[in-house]
C-alpha positions in Angstrom: -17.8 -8.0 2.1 -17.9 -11.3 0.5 -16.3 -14.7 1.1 -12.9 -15.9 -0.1 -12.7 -19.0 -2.2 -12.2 -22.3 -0.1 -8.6 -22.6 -1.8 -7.4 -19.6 0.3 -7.8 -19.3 3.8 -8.2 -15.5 5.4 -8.8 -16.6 8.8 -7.5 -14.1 11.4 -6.9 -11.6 8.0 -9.8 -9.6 9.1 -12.2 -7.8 6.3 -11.6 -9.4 3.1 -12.8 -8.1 -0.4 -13.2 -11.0 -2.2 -12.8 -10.4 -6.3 -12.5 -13.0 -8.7 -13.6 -11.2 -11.3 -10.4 -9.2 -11.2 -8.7 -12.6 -12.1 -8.0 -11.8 -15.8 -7.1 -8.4 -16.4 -4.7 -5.5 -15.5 -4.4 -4.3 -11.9 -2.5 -1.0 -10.2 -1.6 -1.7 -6.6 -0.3 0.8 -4.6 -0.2 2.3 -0.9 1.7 4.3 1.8 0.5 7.9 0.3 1.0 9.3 3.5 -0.6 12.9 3.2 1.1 13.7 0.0 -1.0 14.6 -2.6 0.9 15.6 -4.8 2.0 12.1 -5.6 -1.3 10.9 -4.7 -2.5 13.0 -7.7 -0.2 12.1 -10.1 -0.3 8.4 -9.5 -4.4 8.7 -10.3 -3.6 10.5 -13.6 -0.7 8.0 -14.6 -2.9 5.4 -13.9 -5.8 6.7 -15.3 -3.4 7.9 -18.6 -2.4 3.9 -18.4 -5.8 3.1 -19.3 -6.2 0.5 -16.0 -9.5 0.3 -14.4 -9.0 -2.1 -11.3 -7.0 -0.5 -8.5 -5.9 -1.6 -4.8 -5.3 0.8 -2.4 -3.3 -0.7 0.6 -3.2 1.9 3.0 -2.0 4.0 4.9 -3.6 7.0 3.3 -2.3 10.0 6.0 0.2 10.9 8.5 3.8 12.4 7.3 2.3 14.5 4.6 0.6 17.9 4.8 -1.8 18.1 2.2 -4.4 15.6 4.1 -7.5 16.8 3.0 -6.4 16.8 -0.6 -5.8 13.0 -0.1 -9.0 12.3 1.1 -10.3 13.9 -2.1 -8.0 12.3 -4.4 -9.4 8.7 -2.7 -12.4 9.7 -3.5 -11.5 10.4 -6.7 -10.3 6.9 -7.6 -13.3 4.8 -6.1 -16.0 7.2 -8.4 -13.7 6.3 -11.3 -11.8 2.9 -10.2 -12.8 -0.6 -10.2 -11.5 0.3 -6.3 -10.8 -1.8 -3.4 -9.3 0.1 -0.5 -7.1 -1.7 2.7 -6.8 -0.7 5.7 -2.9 -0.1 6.9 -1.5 0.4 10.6 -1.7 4.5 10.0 -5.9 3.9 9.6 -5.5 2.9 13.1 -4.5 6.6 14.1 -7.7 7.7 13.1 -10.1 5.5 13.1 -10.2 6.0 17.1 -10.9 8.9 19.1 -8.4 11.5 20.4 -7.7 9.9 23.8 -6.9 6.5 22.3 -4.6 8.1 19.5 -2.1 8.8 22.5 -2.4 5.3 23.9 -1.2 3.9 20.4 1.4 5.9 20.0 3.5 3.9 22.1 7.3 4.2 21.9 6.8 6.2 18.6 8.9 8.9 17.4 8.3 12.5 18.4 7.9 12.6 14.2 5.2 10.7 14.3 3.7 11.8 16.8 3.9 15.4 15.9 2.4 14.5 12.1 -0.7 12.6 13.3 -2.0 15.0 16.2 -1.3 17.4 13.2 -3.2 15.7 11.0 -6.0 14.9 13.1 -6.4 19.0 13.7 -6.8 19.1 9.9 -9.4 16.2 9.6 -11.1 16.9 12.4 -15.0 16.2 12.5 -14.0 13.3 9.7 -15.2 9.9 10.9 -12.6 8.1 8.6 -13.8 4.8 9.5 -17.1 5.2 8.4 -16.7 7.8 5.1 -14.7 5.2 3.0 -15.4 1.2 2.3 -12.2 -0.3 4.2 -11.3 -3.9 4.3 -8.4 -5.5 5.2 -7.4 -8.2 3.1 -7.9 -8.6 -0.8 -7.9 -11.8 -2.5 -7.1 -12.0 -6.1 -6.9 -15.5 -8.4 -3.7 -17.1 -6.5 -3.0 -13.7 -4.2 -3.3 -12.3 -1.1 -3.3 -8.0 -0.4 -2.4 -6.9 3.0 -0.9 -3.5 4.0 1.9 -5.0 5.7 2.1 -9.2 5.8 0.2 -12.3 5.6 -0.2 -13.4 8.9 -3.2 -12.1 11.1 -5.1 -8.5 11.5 -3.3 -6.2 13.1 0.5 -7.6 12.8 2.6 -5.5 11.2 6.0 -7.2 11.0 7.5 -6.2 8.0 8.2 -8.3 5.2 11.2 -6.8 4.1 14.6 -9.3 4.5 14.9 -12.1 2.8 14.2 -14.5 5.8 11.2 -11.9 5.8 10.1 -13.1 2.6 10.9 -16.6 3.0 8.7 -16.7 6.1 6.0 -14.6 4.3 6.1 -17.3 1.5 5.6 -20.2 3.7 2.4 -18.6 5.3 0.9 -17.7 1.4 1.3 -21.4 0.9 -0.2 -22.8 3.8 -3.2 -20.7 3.1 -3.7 -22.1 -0.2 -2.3 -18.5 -1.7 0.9 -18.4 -4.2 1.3 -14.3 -4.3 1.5 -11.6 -1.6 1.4 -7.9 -2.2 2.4 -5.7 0.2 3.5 -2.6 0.9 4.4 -1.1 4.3 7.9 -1.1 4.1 8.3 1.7 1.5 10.5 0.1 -0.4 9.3 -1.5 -3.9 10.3 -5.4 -4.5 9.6 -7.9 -7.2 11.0 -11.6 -5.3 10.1 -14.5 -6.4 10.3 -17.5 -3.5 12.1 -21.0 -4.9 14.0 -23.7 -3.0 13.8 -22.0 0.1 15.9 -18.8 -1.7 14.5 -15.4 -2.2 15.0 -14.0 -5.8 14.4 -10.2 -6.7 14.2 -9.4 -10.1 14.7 -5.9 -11.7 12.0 -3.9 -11.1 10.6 -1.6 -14.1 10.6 -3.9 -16.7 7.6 -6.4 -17.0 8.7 -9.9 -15.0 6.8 -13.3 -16.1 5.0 -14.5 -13.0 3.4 -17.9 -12.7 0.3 -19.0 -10.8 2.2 -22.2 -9.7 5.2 -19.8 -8.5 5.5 -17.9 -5.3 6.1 -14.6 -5.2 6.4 -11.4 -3.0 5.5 -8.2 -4.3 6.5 -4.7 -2.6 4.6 -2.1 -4.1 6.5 0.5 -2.8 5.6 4.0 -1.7 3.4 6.3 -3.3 4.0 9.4 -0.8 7.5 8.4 1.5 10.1 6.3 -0.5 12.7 5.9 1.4 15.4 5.2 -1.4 13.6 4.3 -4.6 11.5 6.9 -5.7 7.3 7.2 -5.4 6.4 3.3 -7.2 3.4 1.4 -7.6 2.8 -1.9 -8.9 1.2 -3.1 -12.0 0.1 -7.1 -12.5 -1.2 -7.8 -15.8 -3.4 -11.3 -15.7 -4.6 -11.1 -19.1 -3.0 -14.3 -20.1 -3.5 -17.2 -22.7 -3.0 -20.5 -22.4 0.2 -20.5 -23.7 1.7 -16.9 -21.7 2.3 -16.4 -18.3 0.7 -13.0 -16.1 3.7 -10.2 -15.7 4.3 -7.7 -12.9 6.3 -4.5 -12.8 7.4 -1.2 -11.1 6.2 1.9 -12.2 8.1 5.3 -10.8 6.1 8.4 -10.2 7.4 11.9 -11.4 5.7 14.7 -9.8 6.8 18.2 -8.3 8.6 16.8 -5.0 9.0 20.4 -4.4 5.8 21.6 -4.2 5.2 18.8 -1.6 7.9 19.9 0.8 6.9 23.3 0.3 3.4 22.2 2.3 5.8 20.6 4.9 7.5 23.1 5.5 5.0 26.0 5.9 2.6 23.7 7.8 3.7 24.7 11.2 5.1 21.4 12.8 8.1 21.4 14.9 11.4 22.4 13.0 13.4 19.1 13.6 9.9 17.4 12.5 9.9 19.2 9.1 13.6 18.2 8.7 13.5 15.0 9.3 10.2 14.3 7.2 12.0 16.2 4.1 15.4 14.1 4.6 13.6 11.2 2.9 13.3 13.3 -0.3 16.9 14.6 -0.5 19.9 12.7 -1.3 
């Protein structure tokens, strides 16, 4: 772990991966795999094919999915070949403590949920997935802050998802000395840049000139549950001149969606479980 800059403050943001020698180059951000490794997969190749080096995970790397083993694999896969910093999401938590404690956390949860994490945790079992991978929690980047979910303190996971979301979300960057969040969390990809107290989202899959004295709020989406959009992840290119600002964009994932429903469904969770986690691919 190493210290953030004195320009932006990470109190109460837990572990942060400090990297300012990511500050002028390309990065792939993306999160929310969820057990599907399938997507997983192809978003390591399409990066890889993409020719970027520096990636940021942001978590949540299981539950939903079937194929979890595959993913753990796959993560592997990018921090042997990856510039790689990995986060830390609100799903880690499901894992990270023992069985007895998993029940306590689950809370007023869904019987989805529930059913796809004490699933999951049969299929892991033995894994001490706090302690086989480098997690932090927070990633700071030039002017920008990575968190799973928001900016606010370790272990909130409001979403940042309205605009009054992202208005809030943009105060909070700024008071900590930041100008850009990336997040994920919500599964739903967003470029919005922050201006006279108005949230402004811009089209997503073509590259969008960001500025360091701007404010923005990037979604990267979901690589393994969109709910709406597609699998996405985000790509922020900081390999600026003087005269050119940095650019952000979108990238959609094509991959067999089949063959990962196919794992679903013959993975032996409840029926109404396996039909609700497929509904977010169909339509």
């Amino acid at each position: 772990m190493s210290r953030a800059p004195p320009e932006i403050d990470t109190t109460r943001l837990g572990r942060v991966a400090h990297r300012p020698d990511w500050s002028h180059g390309r990065l792939a951000l993306l999160g929310d795999i969820h057990g599907n490794n399938h997507a997983f997969l192809a978003a390591y190749e399409a990066i890889k094919r993409a020719g970027l080096t520096r990636v940021a995970i942001h978590g949540d790397l299981l539950s939903y999915g079937c194929t979890p083993n595959e993913c753990l694999a796959t993560l592997q896969r990018f921090l042997d070949d990856f510039d790689c910093v990995l986060l830390a999401g609100n799903h880690e938590a499901f894992y990270f403590v023992d069985a007895q404690d998993t029940e306590v956390l689950f809370g007023p949860h869904s019987s989805m949920i529930a059913d796809s994490i004490r699933w999951t945790r049969t299929q892991i079992e033995g894994l001490d997935l706090a302690q086989s991978f480098p997690w932090h929690d927070t990633a700071t980047i030039g002017p920008m802050i990575v968190r799973h979910a928001n900016p606010y303190r370790q272990g909130s996971w409001h979403y940042v998802d309205l605009e009054d979301d992202e208005l809030e979300a943009a105060t909070e960057i700024e008071a900590r000395g930041a100008r850009w969040l990336v997040v994920g969390h919500t599964h739903r990809p967003r470029l919005t840049r922050v201006e006279a107290n108005q949230a402004r989202r811009m089209p997503l899959e073509i590259p969008v000139a960001i500025r360091q004295e701007q404010t923005w709020i990037f979604n990267t989406g979901s690589i393994g549950q969109p709910r709406g959009n597609g699998s996405t992840w985000l790509e922020i290119d900081l390999r600026r001149d003087d005269a050119g600002p940095s650019t952000a964009r979108v990238h959609r994932l094509d991959y067999n969606i089949h063959d990962h429903l196919e794992t679903v469904k013959s993975s032996g969770l409840p029926d109404e479980t396996i039909a609700r986690l497929c509904r977010y691919f169909v339509g």
